[in-house]
N, C-alpha and C positions, 0 to 999 in steps of 0.2 A: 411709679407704682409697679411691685414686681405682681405679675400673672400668674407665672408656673417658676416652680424650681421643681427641674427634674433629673436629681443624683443617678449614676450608676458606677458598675466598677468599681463599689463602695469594698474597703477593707478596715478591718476593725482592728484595733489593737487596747486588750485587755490588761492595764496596770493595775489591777482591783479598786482605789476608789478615784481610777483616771479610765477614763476610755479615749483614744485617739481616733479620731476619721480619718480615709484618706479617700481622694476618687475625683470622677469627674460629673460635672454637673450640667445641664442646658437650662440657661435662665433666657427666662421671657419679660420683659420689664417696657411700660408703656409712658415715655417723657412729654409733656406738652401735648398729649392726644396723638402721638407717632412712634405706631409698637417698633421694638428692637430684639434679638435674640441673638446669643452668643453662651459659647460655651467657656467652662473656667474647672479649671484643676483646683481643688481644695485640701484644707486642713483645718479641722473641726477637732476640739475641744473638748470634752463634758467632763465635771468632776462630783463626787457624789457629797453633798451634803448635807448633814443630819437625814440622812435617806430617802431623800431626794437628787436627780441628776441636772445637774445646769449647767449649760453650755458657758462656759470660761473665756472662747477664742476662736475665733472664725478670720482663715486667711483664703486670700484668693487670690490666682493669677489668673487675667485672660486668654483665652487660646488663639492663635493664630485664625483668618478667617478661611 
């Protein structure tokens, strides 16, 4: 069960009906009742349709501890 996702160092990149994320993230995530946290470099997705934005692709690497 994730807790917190908390992005920063977030940059945007503007394709008009693409937006790309980029950055980093600290997720908090709780497995069998035994919290865990770790950080992860992303790349985040959204595409806009019918005038709406919906996230397309979500990747992640974890970071060293």
């Amino acid at each position: 069960v994730y807790t917190a996702v908390e992005p920063f160092d977030v940059k945007a990149q503007d394709l008009g009906d693409v937006v790309v994320l980029t950055g980093v993230a600290q997720i908090k995530v709780t497995s069998n009742g035994t919290p865990n946290a770790f950080g992860v470099r992303f790349t985040d997705v959204y595409a806009n349709r019918g005038g709406r934005w919906q996230m397309v692709t979500w990747q992640s690497t974890r970071l060293p501890a």
